[in-house]
C-alpha positions as CSV (number, residue, x, y, z in Angstrom):
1,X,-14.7,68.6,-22.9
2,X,-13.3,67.7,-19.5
3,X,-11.4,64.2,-20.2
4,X,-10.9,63.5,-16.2
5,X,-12.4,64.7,-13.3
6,X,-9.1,66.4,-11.1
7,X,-8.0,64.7,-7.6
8,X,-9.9,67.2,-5.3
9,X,-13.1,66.7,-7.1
10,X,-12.7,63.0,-6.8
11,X,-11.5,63.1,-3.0
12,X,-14.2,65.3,-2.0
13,X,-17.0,63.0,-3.9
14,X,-14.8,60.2,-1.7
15,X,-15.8,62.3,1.8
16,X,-19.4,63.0,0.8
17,X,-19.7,59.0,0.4
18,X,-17.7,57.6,3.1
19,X,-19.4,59.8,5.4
20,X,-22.7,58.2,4.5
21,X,-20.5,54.5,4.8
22,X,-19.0,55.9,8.3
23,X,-22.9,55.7,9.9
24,X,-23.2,52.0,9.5
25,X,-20.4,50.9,11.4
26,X,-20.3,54.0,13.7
27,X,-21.8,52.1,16.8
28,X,-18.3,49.7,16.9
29,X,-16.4,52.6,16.3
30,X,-17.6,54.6,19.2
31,X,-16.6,51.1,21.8
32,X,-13.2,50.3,20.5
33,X,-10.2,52.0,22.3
34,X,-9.9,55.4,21.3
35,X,-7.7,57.0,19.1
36,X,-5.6,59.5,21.4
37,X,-5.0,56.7,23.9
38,X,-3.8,54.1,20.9
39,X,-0.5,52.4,21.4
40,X,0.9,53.3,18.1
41,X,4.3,51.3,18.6
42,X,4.8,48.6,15.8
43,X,6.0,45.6,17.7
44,X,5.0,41.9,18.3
45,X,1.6,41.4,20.2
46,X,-0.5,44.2,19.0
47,X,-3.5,44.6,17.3
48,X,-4.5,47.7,15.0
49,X,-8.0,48.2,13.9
50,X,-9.0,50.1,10.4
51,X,-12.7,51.0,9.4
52,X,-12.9,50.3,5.9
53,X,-15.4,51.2,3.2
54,X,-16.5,51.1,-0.4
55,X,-19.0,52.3,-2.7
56,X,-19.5,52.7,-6.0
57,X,-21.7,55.8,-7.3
58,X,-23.3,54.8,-10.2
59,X,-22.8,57.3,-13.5
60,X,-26.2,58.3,-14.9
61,X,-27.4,60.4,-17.7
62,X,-25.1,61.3,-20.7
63,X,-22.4,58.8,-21.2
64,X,-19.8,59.3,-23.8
65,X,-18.1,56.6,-26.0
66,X,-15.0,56.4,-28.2
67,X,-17.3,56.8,-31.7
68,X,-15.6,58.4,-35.2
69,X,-18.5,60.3,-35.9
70,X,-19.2,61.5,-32.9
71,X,-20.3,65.0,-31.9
72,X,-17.5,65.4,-28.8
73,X,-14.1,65.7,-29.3
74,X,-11.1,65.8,-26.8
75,X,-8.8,68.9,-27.6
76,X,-6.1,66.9,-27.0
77,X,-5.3,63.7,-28.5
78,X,-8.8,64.4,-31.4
79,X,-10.5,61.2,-30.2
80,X,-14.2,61.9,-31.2
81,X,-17.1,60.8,-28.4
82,X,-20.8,60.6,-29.5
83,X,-23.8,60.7,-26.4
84,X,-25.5,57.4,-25.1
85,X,-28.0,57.0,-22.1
86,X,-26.2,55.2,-19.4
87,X,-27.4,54.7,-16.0
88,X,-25.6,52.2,-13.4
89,X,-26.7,51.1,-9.8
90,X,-24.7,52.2,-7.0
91,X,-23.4,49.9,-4.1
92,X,-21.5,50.5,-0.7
93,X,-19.9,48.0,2.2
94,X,-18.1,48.9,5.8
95,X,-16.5,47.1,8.2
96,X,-13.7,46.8,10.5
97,X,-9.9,45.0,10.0
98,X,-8.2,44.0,12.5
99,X,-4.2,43.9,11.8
100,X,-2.6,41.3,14.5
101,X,1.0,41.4,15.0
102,X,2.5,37.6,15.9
103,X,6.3,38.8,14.9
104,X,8.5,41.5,14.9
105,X,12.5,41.0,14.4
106,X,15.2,41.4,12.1
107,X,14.6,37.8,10.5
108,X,10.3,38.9,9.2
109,X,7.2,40.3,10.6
110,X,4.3,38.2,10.5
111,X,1.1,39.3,10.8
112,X,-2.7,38.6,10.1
113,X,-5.2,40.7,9.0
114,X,-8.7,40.2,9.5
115,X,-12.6,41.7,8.2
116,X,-15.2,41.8,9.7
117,X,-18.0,43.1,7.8
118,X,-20.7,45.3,8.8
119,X,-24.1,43.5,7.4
120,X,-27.4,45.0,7.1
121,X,-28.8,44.0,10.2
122,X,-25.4,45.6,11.7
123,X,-23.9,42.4,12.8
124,X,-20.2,41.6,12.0
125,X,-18.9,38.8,9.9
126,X,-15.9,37.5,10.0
127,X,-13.8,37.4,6.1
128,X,-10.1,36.4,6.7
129,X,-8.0,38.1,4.5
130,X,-4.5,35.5,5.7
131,X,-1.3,35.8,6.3
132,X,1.6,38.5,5.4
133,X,5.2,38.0,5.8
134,X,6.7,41.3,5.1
135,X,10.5,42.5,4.7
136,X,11.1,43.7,8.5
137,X,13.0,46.5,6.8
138,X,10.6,48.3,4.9
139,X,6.7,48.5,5.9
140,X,3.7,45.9,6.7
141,X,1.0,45.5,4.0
142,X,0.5,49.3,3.9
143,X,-0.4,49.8,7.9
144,X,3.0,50.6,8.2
145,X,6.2,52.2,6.6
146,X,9.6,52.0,8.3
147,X,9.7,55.5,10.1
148,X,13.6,56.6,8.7
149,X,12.2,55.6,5.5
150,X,8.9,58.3,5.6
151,X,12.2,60.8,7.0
152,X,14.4,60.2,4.0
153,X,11.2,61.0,1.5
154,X,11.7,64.0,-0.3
155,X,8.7,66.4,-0.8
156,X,7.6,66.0,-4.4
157,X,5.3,68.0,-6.6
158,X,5.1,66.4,-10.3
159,X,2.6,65.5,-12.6
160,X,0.5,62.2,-11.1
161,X,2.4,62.0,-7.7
162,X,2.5,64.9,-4.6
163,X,4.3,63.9,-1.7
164,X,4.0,66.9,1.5
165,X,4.3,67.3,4.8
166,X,1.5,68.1,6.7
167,X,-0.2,68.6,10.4
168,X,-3.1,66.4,10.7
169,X,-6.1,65.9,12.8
170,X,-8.0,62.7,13.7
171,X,-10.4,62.3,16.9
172,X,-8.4,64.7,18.8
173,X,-4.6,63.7,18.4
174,X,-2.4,66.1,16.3
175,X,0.0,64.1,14.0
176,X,3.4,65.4,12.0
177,X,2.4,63.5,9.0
178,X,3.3,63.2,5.4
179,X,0.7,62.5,2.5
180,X,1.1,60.9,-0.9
181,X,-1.1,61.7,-3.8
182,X,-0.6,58.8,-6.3
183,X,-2.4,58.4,-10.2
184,X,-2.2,54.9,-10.7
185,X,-4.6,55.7,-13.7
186,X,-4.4,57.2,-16.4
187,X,-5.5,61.1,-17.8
188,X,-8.8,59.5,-19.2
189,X,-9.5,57.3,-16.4
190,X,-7.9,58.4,-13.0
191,X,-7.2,56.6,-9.8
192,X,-6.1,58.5,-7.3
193,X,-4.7,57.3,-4.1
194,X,-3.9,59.2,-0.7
195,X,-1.8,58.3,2.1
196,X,-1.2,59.6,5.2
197,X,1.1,58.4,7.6
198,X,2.6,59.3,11.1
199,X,6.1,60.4,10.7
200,X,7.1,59.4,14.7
201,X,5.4,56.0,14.3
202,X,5.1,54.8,10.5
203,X,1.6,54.4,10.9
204,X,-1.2,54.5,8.4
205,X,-3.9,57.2,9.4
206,X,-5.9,57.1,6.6
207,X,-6.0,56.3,3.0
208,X,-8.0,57.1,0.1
209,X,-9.2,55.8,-3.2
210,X,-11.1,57.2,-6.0
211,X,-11.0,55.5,-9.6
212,X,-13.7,56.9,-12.4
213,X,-14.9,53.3,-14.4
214,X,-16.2,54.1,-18.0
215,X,-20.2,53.6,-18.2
216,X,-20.1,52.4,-14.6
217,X,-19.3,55.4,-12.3
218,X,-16.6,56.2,-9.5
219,X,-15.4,53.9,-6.9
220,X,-14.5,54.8,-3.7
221,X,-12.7,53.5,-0.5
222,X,-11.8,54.5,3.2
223,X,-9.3,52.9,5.2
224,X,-9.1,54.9,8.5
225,X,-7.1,53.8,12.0
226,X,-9.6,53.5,14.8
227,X,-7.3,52.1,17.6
228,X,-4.1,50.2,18.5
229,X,-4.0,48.2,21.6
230,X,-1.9,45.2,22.9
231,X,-2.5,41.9,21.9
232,X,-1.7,38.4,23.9
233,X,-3.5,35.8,21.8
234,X,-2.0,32.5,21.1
235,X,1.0,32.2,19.1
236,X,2.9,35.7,18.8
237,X,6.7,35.0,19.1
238,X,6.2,31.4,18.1
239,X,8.2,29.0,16.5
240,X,6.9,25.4,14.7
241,X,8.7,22.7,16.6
242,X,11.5,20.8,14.3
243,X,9.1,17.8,14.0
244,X,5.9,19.1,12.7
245,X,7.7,20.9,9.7
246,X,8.6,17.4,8.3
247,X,4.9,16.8,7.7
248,X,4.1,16.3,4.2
249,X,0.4,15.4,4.4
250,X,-3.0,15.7,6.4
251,X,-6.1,13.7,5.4
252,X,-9.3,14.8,7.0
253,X,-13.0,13.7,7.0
254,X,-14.7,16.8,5.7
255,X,-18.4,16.7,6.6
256,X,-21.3,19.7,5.7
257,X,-25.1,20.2,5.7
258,X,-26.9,23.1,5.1
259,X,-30.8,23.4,5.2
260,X,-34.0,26.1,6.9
261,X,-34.5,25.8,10.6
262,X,-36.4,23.0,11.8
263,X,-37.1,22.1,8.7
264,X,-33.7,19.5,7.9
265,X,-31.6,20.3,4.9
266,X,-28.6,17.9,2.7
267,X,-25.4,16.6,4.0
268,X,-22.4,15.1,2.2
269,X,-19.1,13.8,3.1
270,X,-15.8,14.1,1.7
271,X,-12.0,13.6,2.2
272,X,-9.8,16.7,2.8
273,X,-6.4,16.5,2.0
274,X,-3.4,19.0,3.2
275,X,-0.7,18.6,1.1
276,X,2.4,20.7,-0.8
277,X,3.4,21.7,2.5
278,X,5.8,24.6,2.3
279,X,7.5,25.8,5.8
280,X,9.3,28.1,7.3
281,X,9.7,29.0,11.0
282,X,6.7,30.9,11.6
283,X,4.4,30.4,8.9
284,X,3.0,27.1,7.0
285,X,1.6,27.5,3.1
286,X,-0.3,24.2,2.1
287,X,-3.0,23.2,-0.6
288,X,-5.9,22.1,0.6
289,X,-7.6,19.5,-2.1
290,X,-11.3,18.2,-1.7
291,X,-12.0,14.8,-3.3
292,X,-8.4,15.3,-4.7
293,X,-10.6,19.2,-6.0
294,X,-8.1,21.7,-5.7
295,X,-9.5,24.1,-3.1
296,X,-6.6,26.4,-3.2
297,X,-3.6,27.4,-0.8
298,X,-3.9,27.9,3.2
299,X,-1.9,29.5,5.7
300,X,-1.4,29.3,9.0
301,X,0.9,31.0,11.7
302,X,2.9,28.9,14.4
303,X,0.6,28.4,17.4
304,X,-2.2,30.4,16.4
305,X,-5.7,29.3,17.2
306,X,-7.1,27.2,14.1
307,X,-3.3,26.2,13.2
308,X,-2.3,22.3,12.9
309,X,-0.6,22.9,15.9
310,X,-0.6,24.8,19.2
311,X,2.2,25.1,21.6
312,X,1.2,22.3,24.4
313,X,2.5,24.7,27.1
314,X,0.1,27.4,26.1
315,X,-3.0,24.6,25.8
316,X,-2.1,23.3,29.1
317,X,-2.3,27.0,31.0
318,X,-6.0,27.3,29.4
319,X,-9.1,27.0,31.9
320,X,-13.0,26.2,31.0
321,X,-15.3,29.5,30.3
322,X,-11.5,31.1,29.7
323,X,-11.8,34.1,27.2
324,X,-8.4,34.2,25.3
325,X,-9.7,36.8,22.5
326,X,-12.2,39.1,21.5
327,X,-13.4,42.7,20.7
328,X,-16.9,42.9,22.3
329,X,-17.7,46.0,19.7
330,X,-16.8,43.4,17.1
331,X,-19.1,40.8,18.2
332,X,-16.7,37.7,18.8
333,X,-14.8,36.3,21.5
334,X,-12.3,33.3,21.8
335,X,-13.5,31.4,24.5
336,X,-12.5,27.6,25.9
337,X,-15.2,24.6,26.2
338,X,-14.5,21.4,28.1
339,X,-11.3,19.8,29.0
340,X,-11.3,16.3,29.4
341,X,-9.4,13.8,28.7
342,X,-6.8,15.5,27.7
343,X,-8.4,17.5,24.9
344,X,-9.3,20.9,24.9
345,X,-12.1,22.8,22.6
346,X,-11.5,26.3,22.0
347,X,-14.8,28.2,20.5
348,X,-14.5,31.1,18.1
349,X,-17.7,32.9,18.6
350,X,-19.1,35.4,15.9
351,X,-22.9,37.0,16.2
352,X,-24.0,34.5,13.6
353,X,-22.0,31.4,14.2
354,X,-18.9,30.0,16.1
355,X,-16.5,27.6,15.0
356,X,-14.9,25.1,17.3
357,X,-11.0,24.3,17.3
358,X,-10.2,20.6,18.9
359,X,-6.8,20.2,20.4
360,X,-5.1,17.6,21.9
361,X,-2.8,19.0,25.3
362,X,0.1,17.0,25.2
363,X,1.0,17.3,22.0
364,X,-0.7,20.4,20.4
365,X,-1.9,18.2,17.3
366,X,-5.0,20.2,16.2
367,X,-7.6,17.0,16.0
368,X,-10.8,18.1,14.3
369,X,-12.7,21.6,14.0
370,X,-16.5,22.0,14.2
371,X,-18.2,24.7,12.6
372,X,-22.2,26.0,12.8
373,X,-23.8,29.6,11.4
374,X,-27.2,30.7,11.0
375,X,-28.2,33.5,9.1
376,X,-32.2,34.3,9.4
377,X,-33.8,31.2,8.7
378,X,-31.0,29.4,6.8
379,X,-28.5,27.2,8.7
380,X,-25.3,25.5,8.1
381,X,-22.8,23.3,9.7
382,X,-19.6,21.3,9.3
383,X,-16.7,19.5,10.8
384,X,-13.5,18.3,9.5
385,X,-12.2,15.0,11.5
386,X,-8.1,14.1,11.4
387,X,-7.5,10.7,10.0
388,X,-4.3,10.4,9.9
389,X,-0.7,12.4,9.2
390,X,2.8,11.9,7.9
């Protein structure tokens, strides 16, 4: 009896799949920035992009289970196995994240990282995955790796880990590269992970998982780099001022309905609370609480758009019908409304939906955001309205 399946095995069933994942989201692929003329310099104010997948093929037929009297037995450690039908249902997803860049120095890097999944009906939604602050000595999330570390990495060939050097291929650029092969499992239950990584830039190429589930099957993932480009959205290389970081506490009038098209729906109100307000110079960690409901912890990035606040100099510069983001393969843009008053409304605009970001100029004070999405025949909306800070 075979007690694992080996890594090739599992890395080819991982090509097979992901090549059937790869088709859904192939369209977006083929209009972002290619590959060979990427700007793959890591660096404040650019954006990478990823295709990610996942799938899960389902085991079926014979399934063996730990069982004394059973008829199997592994030749290594005697644990006995008896038969049992098993049949489990497969499942797959795709999308695209986006990696966005606000700081690079020797104090952090800051970045954001974004999905935007690939539906059925091949539009993109948006999932934000939040904020990273990462040791600027060592690597982002796992996009990136400091290059002089990759150089001072030994090749390795042991039981459970291989670490090489190799030439690699992707969409017609040649890299020097160097590859991990990781078990984080176990001899019974493997999970094997590949990396690949640029040695000249420390970037991520492509990574690899395959993990066998008892009774359930093997799951599988893809993250592959589709593009790097330069950035300019709102609040890379920003700072809070000194005054908003002694903020303590937002209260908000959360309102929501939800309902079929033109048929009306259900609305309640609520009050939104920000509060255990943690800062630092770039980034902001609060709890949000609902009806004084827990709703878990937010965080935000100095100036960005959807932040509490937005550096008034930036605001001021911005002009109606302005498009300040956006990645047309993706389906969104960042565009600005009307500007009176002295207010500004940026839109966030997604196939489905948009959400609306309400800013006052001379200050940057974020004032109230304004969401809407419908998907088919089902319809949502809601707005959160400042009341009052301190």
């Amino acid at each position: 009896m075979r007690a694992s399946t080996s890594v090739f095995s599992l890395l080819r069933i991982v090509v097979v799949a992901i090549a059937l994942l790869a088709s859904t989201a192939s369209s977006a692929l083929a209009q972002l920035p290619a590959l060979p003329q990427a700007t793959l310099t890591m660096k404040a104010g650019q954006r990478y992009s990823y295709f990610q997948a996942s799938a899960r093929v389902g085991a079926a037929g014979m399934v063996l289970v730990p069982d004394a009297n059973g008829a199997w037995r592994d030749i290594r450690n005697g644990v006995a196995y008896a038969e049992t039908n098993g049949v489990s249902v497969g499942t797959s997803g795709a999308g695209i994240s986006l990696f966005d860049i606000y700081a690079f120095d020797t104090s952090a890097i800051v970045h954001r990282s974004d999905f935007l999944f690939n539906t059925i009906s091949n539009t993109f939604e948006p999932v934000n995955r939040g904020v990273l602050v990462t040791n600027p000595s060592q690597n982002v999330d796992t996009i990136w790796v400091k290059p002089s570390v990759l150089a001072a990495q030994p090749n390795v060939e042991v039981k459970d880990l291989r670490v090489r050097r190799i030439t690699y291929k992707m969409d017609g650029r040649t890299f020097n590269a160097i590859r991990y092969q990781k078990n984080a499992g176990t001899d019974l239950n493997p999970a094997w992970i590949q990396s690949t990584y640029d040695l000249t830039s420390g970037m991520l190429l492509i990574q690899s998982y395959a993990v066998q589930v008892p009774n359930v099957g093997t799951s599988l993932a893809i993250m592959r780099l589709t593009s790097g480009r330069t950035w300019t959205g709102p609040g890379v290389n920003t700072r809070w001022p000194t005054a908003i970081t002694k903020l303590t506490n937002f209260t908000w009038t959360a309102s929501g309905s939800m309902g079929i098209a033109g048929a009306g729906g259900v609305s309640q109100t609520a009050t939104l609370r920000w509060t255990n307000f943690r800062w630092t110079d770039r980034i902001v960690t609060l709890t949000a609480l609902l009806n004084n409901q827990s709703q878990g912890t937010v965080q935000y990035i100095a100036g960005q758009v959807g932040a509490p606040w937005m550096s008034p100099t930036v605001l001021a510069a911005l002009r109606t019908n302005q498009q300040i983001d956006g990645e047309t393969a993706l389906q969104y843009r960042v565009t600005v409304g009307s500007i009176t008053g002295g207010i500004v409304n940026i839109y966030s605009i997604y196939a489905t939906g948009y959400t609306v970001y309400q800013y006052r100029i001379s200050t940057g004070d974020l004032l109230a955001v304004y969401t809407a999405k419908q998907n088919g025949i089902s319809t949502s909306a809601g707005s959160i309205i400042l009341k009052s800070k301190s």
